[in-house]
C-alpha positions in Angstrom: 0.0 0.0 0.0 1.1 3.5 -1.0 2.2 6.1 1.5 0.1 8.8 0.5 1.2 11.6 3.1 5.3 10.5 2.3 4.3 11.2 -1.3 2.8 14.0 -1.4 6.2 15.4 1.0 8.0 16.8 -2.4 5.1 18.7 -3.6 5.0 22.7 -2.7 1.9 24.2 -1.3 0.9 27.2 -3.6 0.5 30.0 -4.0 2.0 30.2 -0.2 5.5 29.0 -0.8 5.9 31.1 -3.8 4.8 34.1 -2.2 6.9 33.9 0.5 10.3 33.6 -1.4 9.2 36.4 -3.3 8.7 38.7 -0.2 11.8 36.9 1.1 13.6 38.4 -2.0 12.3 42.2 -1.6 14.8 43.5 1.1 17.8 42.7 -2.1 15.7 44.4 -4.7 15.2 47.6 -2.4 19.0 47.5 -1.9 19.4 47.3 -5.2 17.3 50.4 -5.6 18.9 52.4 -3.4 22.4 51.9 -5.0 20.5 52.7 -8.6 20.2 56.1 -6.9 22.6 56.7 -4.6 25.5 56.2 -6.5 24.2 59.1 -9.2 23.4 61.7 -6.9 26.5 63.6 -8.0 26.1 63.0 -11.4 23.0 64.2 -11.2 23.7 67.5 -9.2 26.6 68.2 -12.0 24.6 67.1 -15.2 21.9 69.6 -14.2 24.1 72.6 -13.3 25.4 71.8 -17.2 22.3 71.8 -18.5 21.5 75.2 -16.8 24.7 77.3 -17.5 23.9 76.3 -21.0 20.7 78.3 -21.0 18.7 75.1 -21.5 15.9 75.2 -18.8 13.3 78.0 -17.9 11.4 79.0 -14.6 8.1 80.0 -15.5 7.1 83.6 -14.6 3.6 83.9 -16.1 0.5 83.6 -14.0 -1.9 83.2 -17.0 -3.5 80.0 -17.8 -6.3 78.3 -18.8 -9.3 75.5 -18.2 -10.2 75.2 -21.8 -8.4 71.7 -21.8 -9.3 68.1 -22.3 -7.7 64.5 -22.0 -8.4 62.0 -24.7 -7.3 57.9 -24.4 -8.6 54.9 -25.6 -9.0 51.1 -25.0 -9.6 47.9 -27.1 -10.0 44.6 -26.2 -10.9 41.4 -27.7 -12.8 38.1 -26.7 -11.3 35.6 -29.0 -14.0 33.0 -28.7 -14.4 29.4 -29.8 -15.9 30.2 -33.2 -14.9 34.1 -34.0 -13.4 37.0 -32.5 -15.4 39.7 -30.2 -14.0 43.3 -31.1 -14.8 46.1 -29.1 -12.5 49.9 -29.1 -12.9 53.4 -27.6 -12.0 56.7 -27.9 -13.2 59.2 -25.0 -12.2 62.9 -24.4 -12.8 64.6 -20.9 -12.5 67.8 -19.6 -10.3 69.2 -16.9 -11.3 70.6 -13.4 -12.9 74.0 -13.9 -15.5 76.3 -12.2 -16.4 77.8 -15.8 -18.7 75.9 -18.0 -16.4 75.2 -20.1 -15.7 75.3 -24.0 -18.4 73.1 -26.0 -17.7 70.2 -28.1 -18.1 70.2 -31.4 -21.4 70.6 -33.6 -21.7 66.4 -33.6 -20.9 66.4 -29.7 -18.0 63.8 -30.7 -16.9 63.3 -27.2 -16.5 59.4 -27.8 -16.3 56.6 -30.1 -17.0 53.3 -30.0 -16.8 50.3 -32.8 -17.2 46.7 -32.2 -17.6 43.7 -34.6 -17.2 40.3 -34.9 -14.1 38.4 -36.6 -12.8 34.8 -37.7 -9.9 34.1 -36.2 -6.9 35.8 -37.7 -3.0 36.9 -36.6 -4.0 40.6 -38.4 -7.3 40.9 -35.7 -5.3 42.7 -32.8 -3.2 44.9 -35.6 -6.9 46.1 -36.6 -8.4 46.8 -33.3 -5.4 49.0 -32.0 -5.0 51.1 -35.2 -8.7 51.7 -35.0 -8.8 52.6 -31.6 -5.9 55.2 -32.4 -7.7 56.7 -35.2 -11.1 57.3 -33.1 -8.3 58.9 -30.6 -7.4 61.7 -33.4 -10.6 61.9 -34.0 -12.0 63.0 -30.8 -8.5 65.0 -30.1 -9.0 67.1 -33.9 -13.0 67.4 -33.6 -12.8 69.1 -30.0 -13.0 73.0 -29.5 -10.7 73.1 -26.4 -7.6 75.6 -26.1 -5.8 72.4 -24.8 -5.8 69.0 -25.7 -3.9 66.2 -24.5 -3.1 63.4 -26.2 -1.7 60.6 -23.9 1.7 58.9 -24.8 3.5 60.2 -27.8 2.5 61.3 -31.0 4.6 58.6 -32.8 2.8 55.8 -30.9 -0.5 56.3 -33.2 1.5 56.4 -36.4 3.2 53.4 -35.5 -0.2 51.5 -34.6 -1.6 52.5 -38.0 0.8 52.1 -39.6 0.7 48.4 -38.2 -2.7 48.4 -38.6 -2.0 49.1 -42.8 0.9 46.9 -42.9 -1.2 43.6 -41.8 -1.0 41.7 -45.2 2.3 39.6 -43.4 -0.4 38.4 -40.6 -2.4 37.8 -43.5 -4.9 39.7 -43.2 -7.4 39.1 -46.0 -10.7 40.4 -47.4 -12.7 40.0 -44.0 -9.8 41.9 -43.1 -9.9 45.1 -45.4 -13.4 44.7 -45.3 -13.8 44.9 -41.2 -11.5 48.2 -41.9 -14.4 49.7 -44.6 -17.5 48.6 -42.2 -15.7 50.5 -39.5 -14.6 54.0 -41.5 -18.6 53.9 -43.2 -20.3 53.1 -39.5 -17.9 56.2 -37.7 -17.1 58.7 -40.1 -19.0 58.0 -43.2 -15.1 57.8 -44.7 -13.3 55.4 -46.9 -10.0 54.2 -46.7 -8.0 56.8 -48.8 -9.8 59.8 -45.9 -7.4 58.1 -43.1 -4.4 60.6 -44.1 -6.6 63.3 -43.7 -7.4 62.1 -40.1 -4.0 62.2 -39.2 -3.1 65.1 -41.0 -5.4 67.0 -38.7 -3.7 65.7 -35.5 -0.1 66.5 -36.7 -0.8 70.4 -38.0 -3.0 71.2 -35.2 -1.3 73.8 -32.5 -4.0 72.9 -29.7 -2.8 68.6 -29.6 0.0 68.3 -26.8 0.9 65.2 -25.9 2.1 64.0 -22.2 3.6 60.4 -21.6 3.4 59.1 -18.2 5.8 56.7 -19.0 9.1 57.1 -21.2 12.3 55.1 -21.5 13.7 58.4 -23.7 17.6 59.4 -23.1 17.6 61.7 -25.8 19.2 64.6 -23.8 21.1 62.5 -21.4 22.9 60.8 -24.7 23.6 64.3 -26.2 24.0 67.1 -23.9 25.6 65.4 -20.9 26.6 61.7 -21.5 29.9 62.0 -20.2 28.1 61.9 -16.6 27.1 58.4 -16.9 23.9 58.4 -15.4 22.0 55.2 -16.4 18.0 56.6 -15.4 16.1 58.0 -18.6 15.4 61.7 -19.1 12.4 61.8 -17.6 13.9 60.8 -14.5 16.7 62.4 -14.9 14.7 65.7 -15.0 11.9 64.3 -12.5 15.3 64.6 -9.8 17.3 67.6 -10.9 14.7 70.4 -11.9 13.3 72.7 -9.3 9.5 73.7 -8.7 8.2 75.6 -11.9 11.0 74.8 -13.9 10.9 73.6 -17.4 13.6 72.4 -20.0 13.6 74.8 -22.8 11.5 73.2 -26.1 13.9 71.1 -28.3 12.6 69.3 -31.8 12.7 65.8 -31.1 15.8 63.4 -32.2 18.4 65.2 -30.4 20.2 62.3 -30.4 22.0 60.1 -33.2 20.3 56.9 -31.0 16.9 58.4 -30.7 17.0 59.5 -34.4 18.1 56.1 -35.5 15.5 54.1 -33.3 12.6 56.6 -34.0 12.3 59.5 -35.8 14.5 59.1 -39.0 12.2 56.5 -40.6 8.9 57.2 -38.8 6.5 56.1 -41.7 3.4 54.7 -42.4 2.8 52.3 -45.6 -0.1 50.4 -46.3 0.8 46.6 -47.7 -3.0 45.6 -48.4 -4.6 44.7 -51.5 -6.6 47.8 -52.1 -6.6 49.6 -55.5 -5.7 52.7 -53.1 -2.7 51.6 -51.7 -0.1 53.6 -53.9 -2.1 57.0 -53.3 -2.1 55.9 -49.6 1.2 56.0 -49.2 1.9 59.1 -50.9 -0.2 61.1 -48.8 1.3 59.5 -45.6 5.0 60.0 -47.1 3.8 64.1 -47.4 2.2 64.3 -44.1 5.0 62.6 -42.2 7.6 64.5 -43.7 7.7 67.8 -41.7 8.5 65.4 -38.2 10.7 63.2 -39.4 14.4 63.9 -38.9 16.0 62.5 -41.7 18.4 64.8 -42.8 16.9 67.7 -41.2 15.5 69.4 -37.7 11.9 67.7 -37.3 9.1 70.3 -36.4 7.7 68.5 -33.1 9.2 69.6 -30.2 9.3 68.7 -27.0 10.2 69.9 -23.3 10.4 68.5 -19.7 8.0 70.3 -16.8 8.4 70.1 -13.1 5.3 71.6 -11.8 6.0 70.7 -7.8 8.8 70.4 -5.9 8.4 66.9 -4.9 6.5 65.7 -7.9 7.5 64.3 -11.1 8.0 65.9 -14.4 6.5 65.9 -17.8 7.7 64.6 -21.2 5.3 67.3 -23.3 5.4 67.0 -27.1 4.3 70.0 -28.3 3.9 71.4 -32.3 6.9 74.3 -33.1 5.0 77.0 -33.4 3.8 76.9 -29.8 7.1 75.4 -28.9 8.6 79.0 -29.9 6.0 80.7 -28.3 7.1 81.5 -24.6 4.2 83.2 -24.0 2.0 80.6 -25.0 4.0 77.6 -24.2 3.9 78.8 -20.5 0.5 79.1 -20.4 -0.1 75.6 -21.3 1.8 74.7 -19.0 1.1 76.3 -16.0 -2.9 75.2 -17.1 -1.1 71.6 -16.9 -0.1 72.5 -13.2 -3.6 73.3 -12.5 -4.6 70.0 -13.2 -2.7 68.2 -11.1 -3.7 67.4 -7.6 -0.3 65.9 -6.2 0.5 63.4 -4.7 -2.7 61.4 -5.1 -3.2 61.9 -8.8 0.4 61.7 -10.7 -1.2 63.1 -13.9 -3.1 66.1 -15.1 -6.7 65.4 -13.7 -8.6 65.1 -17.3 -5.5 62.5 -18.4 -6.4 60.6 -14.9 -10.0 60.2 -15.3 -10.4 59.5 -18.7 -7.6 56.6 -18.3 -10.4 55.1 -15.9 -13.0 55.7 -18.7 -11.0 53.7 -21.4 -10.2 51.0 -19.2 -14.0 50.5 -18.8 -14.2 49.2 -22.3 -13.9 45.7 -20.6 -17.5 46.5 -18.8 -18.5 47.5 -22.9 -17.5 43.9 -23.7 -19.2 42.2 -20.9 -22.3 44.0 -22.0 -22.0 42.4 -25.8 -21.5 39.2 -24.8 -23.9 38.6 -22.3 -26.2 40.5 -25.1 -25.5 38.1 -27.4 -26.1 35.2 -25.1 -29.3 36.7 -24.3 -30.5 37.7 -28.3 -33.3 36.2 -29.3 -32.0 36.8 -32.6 -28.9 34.4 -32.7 -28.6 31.4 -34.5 -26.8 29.0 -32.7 -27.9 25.5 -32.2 -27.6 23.9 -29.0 -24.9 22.0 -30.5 -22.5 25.0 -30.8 -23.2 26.9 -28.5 -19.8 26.9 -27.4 -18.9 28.7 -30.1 -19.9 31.8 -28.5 -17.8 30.8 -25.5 -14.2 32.0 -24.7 -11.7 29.4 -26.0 -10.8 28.9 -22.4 -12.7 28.9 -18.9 -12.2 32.3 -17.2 
């Protein structure tokens, strides 16, 4: 007979045992944390006083600003289901906090947008729902009436996502493809495929888009201005530590350095790949509209600076468009309306970029709301049989 308990002496008792040799490790990682930042402090101290005898940073002295200002962000996700594939995205734009009623949107009210269809399985699906949900993004940003407009991340993360979403023909995407990507410009904007550089366009040229990343891995001045320090944090960081209260880094076009160039900016492009009779045209117009912020061979014409709005708060990466960039005037007044929006510490962001993060995320309640619609239509047509079908492929 089998000694069960003797047995069952090798095998570990999860999650318990896990978690505790991951808290067991923690007191090593903080170390390690410490020494990240401990061992640059002088660095630090030196590669800012550079960057300041260079005339490179700004305190702001205005006391003008604004509430006109808005947040926009989106969210996508997919149920990839036993039979097909559940697609749901959304754009949403919300305002700041204000005591004035506040600038209108515009004459359609397009605050949000929302699309959601139903796929076969294919490797292109997720290329199509992101590059959609990016383009409803523009959308709401360009169609607002606001002096200020956020746009959260950077404004090469949309062009790389349509241009993904354009390039799909090497996950095969095939007609039910192109023709999800019709249904989706005809149900939203009453548009065809070759009006997507127009959408863009409108992003790219327009003075009032900013956008703010909460998260960026840039060293494009630490690489250029002040590498011989060899500080290993990124520039946000970097800046987060050294500026003072108020204090901004004087607007610089973006690619500053050969590394950021190289990885980003010199070939930023967007080129469809799908079999569409538009496709040369396409790329044509994107090659034209790109042009004026990409760096090869010349300055681009974004910009962008770093913002400390409180002493013991973090700072900004802000892309900005050049006119406002070599506007002091102007470009102060966007920013200090950015410090107006940010209730530090409990909210790291501007408060419109906060709250409308929370909206996007709640596309997941969206899909929850198809499905169990779907489950509950008297219209479908499933047989008991297949039911499954309109399952999850795995149980959640």
């Amino acid at each position: 007979m089998n000694d069960l308990s003797s047995t069952h002496e090798h095998y570990a008792h999860l999650p318990e045992e896990l978690m505790e040799k991951i808290l067991k490790a923690v007191p090593d990682t903080v170390e390690k944390m410490n020494k990240m930042f401990e061992i640059q402090e002088e660095p630090l101290k030196n590669a800012i006083d550079s960057i300041r005898q260079s005339n490179m940073t700004r305190k702001i002295t205005a006391t003008d600003f604004s509430t006109s200002l808005i947040a926009v962000d989106g969210g996508v996700v997919i149920d990839r289901m036993t039979g097909s594939d559940l697609l749901l995205a959304v754009a949403v734009g919300v305002e700041g906090l204000s005591t004035d009623p506040g600038t209108q949107w515009g004459a359609a009210k397009n605050q949000f947008y929302q699309w959601q269809t139903v796929l076969p399985h294919e490797e292109a699906t997720a290329r199509l729902a992101q590059g959609v949900m990016f383009l409803m993004e523009l959308s709401v940003l360009a169609q607002a009436n606001h002096e200020i407009r956020i746009m959260d991340g950077t404004h090469f993360t949309p062009i790389l996502k349509i241009n993904s979403m354009l390039s799909a023909k090497e996950d095969n995407a095939g007609p039910e493809y192109i023709k999800a990507l019709k249904d989706f410009l005809r149900e939203t904007y009453q548009k065809i495929i070759p009006d997507i550089p127009d959408i863009v366009r409108e992003t790219l040229q327009n003075h009032a888009i900013i956008a703010n990343a909460k998260y960026s891995s840039s060293r494009d001045i630490l690489d250029e201005y002040v590498h011989n320090y060899d500080i290993v944090v990124d520039d946000k960081t970097f800046f987060s530590l050294a500026l003072s209260e108020n204090e901004y880094l004087c607007p610089l076009s973006v690619g500053q350095s050969k590394n950021e160039r190289r990885k980003i900016w010199n070939d930023l492009h967007i080129k469809c790949n799908l079999d569409i009779p538009e496709r040369d045209d396409l790329n044509e117009s994107f090659e034209n509209i790109l042009y004026p912020i990409i760096t090869k061979g010349k300055k681009s014409e974004l910009y962008f600076t770093y913002y400390k709005p409180y002493t013991d708060g973090p700072a900004y990466r802000i892309e900005l468009k050049k006119e406002l960039a070599l506007d002091t005037k102007r470009l102060e007044r966007v920013l200090l309306s950015l410090r107006h929006q940010i209730v530090f510490p409990e909210i790291l962001e501007p408060y419109p970029q906060y709250l409308v993060d929370l909206m996007a995320k709640s596309v997941a309640s969206g899909l929850f709301a198809i499905q169990e619609g779907i489950k509950l239509s008297p219209l479908l047509k499933v047989d008991k049989g297949n039911f499954n079908l309109i399952f999850n492929y795995r149980t959640k």
